[in-house]
N, C-alpha and C positions, 0 to 999 in steps of 0.2 A: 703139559702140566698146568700152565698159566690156566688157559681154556677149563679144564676141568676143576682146576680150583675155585676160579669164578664160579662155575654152573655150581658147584656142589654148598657155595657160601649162600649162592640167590636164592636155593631152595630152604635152606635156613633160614635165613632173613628175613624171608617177604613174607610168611606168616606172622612173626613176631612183630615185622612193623605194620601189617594190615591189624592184628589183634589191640593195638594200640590208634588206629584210625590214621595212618600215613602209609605211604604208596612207597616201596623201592622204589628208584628210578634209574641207578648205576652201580656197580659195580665194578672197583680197580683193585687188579691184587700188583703189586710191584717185586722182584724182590729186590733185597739191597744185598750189600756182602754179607750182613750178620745175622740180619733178620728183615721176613716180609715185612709189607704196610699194606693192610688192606684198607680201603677205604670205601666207603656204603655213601650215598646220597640219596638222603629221604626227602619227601614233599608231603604235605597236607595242605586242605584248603586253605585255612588261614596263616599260615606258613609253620613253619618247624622253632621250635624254642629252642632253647640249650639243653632245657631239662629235658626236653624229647631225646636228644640227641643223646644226652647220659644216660636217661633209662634204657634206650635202645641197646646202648654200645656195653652197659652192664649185663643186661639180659645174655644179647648173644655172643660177649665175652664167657659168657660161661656155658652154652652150649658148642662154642665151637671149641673148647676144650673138654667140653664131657664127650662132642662125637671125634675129639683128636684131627681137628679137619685140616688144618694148617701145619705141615710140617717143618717143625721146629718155633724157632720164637720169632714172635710179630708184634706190631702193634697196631692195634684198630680205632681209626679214624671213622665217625659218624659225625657227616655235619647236612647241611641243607643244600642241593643244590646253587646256590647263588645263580646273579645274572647272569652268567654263563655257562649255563648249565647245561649239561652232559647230554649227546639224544643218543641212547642204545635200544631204545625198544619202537617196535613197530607201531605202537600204541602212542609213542615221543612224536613220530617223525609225522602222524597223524594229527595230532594237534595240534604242534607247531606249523602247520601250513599259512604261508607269509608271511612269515618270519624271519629275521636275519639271519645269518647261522653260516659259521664255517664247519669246512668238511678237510679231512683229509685222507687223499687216496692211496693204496698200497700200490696202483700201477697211473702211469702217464696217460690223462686222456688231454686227446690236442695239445698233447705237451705240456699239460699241468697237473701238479698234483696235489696245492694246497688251493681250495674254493672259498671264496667268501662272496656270495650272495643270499637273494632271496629262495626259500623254499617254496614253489611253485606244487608239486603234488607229491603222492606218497604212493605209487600204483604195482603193479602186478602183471608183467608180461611175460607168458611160455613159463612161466612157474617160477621166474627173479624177480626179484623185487628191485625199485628202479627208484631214485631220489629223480625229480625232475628240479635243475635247478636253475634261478636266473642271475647271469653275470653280467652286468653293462649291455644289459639288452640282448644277449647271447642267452639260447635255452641247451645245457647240459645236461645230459641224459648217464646219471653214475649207477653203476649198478652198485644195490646193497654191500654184498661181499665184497667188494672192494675200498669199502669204507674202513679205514684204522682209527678215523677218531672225527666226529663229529658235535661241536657245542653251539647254544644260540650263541648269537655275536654278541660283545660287550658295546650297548649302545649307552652312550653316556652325553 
């Protein structure tokens, strides 16, 4: 349900925030007891304003209740990526090359499952997609799919 909520929201969204000159970049639908929270992260070049983030979140407040897309009551959260920001699209993990960035895996590789290094590549092996990443001088080889959550690092 999660899965297709998300796909059904990004098809929504990401015309509505291309039409206004800012990029999706994530998509989180949660639910709680009472009510979902979705939340949207947008980016534009010179970065995202508030008022971006209100007209956005006005806008497809009222198309994801004219298409009924959200079953039951939610509340929608549109803000900016921030410095640690979300990588879900192949187009992310593509840019982001050498860059800090944690990852976190659904299964144990070498016995780990949360990563916090350098992003080394973004490639394409037998038809998976493959994070190449570097830890203490260590090159890990994650496959996409097994990614539950990946963001740049909070470098401060």
């Amino acid at each position: 349900m999660n899965d297709a909520l998300k796909e059904k929201i990004w098809q929504l969204a990401e015309p509505v925030a291309a039409s206004e000159g800012m990029e999706l970049i994530h998509v989180e639908c949660v639910k709680m007891q009472t009510r979902w929270i979705i939340r949207l992260y947008l980016d534009k070049e010179n970065g995202v304003t508030l008022d971006d983030c209100t007209n956005i979140s006005n806008q497809l407040g009222d198309i994801l209740d004219v298409h009924d897309v959200v079953p039951g009551a939610y509340t929608l959260e549109v803000s900016s990526p921030g410095l640690d920001r979300p990588i879900s699209r192949d187009a992310d993990f593509i840019k982001l090359k050498n860059a800090r960035v944690n990852i976190k895996t659904g299964v144990k590789i070498d016995g780990i499952k949360n990563f916090h290094g350098v992003l080394l590549d973004y490639i394409e092996e037998k038809g998976e997609k493959v994070v190449l990443l570097e830890v203490s001088g260590k090159t890990y080889r994650i496959f996409r799919k097994d990614i539950i959550k990946a963001n740049l690092a909070d470098v401060k």
